[in-house]
C-alpha positions, -999 to +999 in steps of 0.1 A: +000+000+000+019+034-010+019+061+014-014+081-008-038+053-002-025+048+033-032+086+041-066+085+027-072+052+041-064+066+076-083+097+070-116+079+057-111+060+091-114+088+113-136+109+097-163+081+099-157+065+137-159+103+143-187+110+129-209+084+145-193+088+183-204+126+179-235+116+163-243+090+191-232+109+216-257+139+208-287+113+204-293+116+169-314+087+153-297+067+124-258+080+138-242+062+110-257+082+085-232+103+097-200+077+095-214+070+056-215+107+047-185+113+062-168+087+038-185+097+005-172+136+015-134+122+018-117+133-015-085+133-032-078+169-026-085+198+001-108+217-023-128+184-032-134+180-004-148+208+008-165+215-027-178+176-023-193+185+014-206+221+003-225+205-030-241+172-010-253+203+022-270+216-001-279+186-017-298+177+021-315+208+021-332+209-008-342+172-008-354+172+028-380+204+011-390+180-013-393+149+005-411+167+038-437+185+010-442+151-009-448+130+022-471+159+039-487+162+005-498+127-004-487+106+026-454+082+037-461+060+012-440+039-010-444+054-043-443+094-029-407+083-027-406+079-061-424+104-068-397+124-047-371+113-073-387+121-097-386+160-091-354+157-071-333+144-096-333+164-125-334+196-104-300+177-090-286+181-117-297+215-132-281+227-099-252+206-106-255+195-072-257+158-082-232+142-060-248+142-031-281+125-044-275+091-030-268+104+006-295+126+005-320+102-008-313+079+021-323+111+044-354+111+033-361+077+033-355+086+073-384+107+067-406+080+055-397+059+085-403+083+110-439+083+088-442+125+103-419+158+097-416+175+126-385+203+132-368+178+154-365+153+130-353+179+103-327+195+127-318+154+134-311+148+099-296+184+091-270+171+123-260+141+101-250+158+069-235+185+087-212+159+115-203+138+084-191+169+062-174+184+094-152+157+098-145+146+065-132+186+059-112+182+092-094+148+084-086+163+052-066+192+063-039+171+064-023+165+031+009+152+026+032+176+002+041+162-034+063+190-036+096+170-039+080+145-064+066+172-088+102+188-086+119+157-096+097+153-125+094+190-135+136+182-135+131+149-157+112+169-180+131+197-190+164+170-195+143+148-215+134+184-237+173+190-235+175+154-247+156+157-276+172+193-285+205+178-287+196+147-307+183+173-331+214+194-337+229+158-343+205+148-369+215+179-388+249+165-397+243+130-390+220+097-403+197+085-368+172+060-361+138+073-360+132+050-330+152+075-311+126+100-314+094+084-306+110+072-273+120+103-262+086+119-273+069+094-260+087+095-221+083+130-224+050+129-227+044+106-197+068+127-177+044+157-190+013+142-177+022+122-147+039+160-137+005+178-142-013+150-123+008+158-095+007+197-098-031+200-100-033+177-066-011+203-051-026+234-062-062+218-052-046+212-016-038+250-015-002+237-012+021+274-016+037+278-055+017+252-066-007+275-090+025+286-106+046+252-108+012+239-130+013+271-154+047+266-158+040+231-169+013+238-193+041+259-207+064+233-211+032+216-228+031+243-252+072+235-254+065+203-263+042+203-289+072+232-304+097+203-305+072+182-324+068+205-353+109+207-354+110+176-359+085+172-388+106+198-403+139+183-397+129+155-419+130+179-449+164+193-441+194+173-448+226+169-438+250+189-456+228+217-462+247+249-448+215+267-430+209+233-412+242+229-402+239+266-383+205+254-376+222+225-355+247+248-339+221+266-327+203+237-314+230+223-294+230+258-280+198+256-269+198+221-255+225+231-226+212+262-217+176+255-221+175+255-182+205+283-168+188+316-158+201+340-175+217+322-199+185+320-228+187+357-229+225+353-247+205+321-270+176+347-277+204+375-291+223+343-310+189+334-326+183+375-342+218+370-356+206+343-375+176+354-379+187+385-397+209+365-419+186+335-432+164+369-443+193+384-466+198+350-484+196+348-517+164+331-532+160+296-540+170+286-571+149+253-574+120+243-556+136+214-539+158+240-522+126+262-516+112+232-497+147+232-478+150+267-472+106+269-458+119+241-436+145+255-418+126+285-413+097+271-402+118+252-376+137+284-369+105+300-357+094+270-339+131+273-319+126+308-314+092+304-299+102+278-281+133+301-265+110+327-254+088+307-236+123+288-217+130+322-210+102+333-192+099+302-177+137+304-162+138+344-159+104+355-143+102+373-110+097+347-083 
């Protein structure tokens, strides 16, 4: 069992012996309404959570209205509980309240039991919803920082980019297996993911830096899909062509110092330099060397996108 599900497994635990000793304690009928509320309202995250608990409270409130005017109404019979779903559900969900329609539904069944509505039995089953959410909210204060994880894997990523970068500039003056490619793509993009994963848990648990660790990691989303349009136009380029071999300098360049502050802002002043002289070529005499020439500018301004966004990434005001 890894330390995640232990956490929540613990949590889950206490939330719902809690949750019925209070409930019991106070006298409340059904107490371990409270216990199974308190479990449903146990989520991943901090703001779940109390988004979860907030949406099934009001969830209990407005089925409890319908239920006690459906009951009054036309008696505690079997079918005026269906008849109770039948408005309850879809007005669930047009107040996107939905979640909690199982725990409130079994509420009301409380109300058919008790066969009367009386403000005692509303206040008892308003005690429930409220002891369950309580604790669930309490037990899930305590969330176990990820920061070290996403670190590591924000660190994976960017080599894995610097990675890729390099074995670029190489296939520029050099013959590689196309196999070399998709593996790296294909780890970054797990890297990518499993990263975000771990970023939007952390930002949800209100954990400090986390908002701008995941922005930063859309970026490097918006980075990646920048490499994959180099490399479709690599495959036009090929090796002994002069622009791709300054191309490929300039890739190298980029791969070390993708991640050195400061250091993108020499690679940005590089990349106008040869900016400024791919513009003053000379024409294209055929249209085989057209095709050359659009792809090494196409994957020029790919690069230099992809500079600017490394750049803000490794240079912005903390």
């Amino acid at each position: 069992m890894n330390k995640t599900v232990m956490v929540r497994t613990l949590k889950t635990a206490f939330a719902s012996l809690f949750s019925i000793l209070i409930a019991e304690e106070l006298g409340l009928d059904y107490a371990a309404a409270a216990g199974i509320i308190a479990i449903l309202n146990v989520f991943e995250t901090r703001w779940a959570t109390v988004e979860g608990g907030l949406k099934r409270s009001l969830s209990a409130i407005l089925a409890l209205a319908i239920g006690s005017l459906c009951f009054e109404s036309f008696g505690y019979n079997t079918w005026v509980f269906g008849l109770y779903l039948l408005l309850f559900v879809p007005l669930s969900f047009f107040l996107k309240v939905e979640l909690g329609l199982g725990p409130s539904s079994v509420l009301v069944t409380h109300l058919m039991a008790f066969g009367t509505v009386t403000p005692s039995i509303i206040l008892n089953e308003m005690a429930l919803i409220f002891i369950g959410t309580g604790f669930a909210m309490a037990t899930n204060f305590y969330a176990p920082s990820k920061q070290k994880k996403l670190e590591e894997l924000i660190g994976q990523v960017d080599e894995k980019m610097k990675d890729i970068l390099n074995l670029f500039s190489r296939a520029l003056t050099e013959d590689l297996d196309v196999q070399l490619y998709t593996d790296l793509f294909k780890d970054l993009d797990q890297g990518l993911e499993e990263a975000i994963r771990l970023a939007v848990i952390e930002d949800e648990n209100m954990i400090q830096d986390s908002s701008m660790q995941l922005y930063d990691l859309h970026l490097r989303e918006r980075e990646a899909n920048l490499l994959k349009i180099i490399y479709e136009d690599l495959a036009s380029i090929p090796p002994s062509y002069v622009e791709g071999i300054h191309m490929s300098e300039m890739l190298r360049t980029t791969s070390t110092q993708l991640t050195e502050k400061g250091a993108m802002m020499e690679v940005k002043r590089r990349m106008n330099y040869l900016k400024d002289h791919i513009e003053v070529l000379d024409l294209p005499k055929t249209h085989e060397e057209f095709k050359i020439r659009a792809a090494v500018y196409h994957a020029f301004r790919a690069l230099d996108q992809l500079v600017e966004i490394s750049n803000y990434i490794v240079n912005k005001p903390v």
